[in-house]
N, C-alpha and C positions, 0 to 999 in steps of 0.2 A: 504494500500500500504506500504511496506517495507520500510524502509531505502535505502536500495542497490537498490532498482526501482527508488524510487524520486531521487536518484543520479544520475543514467542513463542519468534520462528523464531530469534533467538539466543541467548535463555535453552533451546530446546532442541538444537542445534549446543553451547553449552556443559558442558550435564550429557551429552550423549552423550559426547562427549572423555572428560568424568570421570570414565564409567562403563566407555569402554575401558582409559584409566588405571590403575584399581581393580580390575579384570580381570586385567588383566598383574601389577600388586601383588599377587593374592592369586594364578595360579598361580606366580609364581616366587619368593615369600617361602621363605626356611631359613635355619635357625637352628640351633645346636650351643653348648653349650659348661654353663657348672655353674645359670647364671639362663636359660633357654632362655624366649622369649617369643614366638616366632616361630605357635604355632598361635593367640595370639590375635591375631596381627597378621591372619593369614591371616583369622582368621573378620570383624576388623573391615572388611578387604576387602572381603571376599563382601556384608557387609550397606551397606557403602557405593556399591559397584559396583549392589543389586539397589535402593538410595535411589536413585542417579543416574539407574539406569533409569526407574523410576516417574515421577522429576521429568520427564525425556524426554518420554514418551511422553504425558504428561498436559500439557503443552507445546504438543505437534504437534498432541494433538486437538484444542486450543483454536484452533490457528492455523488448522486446519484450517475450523471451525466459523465464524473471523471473516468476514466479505465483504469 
């Protein structure tokens, strides 16, 4: 296996993690109290979790693709 493959394959192994991470971050974020900031935690979640995704999958196709 290549160099430029084992990078792939653990640059995507990495953002998958970070996209389950970010996941979990954004359904269990809450918040209460007089500065409440908790819905934009949760939406930065959701677009970090659906970035991680991306980086993923765009990753795998590649290692996919290497020989």
């Amino acid at each position: 296996m290549s160099k430029r493959k084992k990078g792939y394959l653990i640059l995507h192994i990495i953002m998958l993690l970070l996209t389950v991470i970010a996941i979990i971050c954004a359904a269990t974020v809450k918040g209460s109290g007089f500065l409440d900031l908790s819905n934009i935690a949760e939406v930065i979640c959701w677009i970090a979790a659906f970035a991680f995704g991306a980086v993923s999958s765009l990753a795998f196709a590649r290692f996919r693709k290497i020989k």
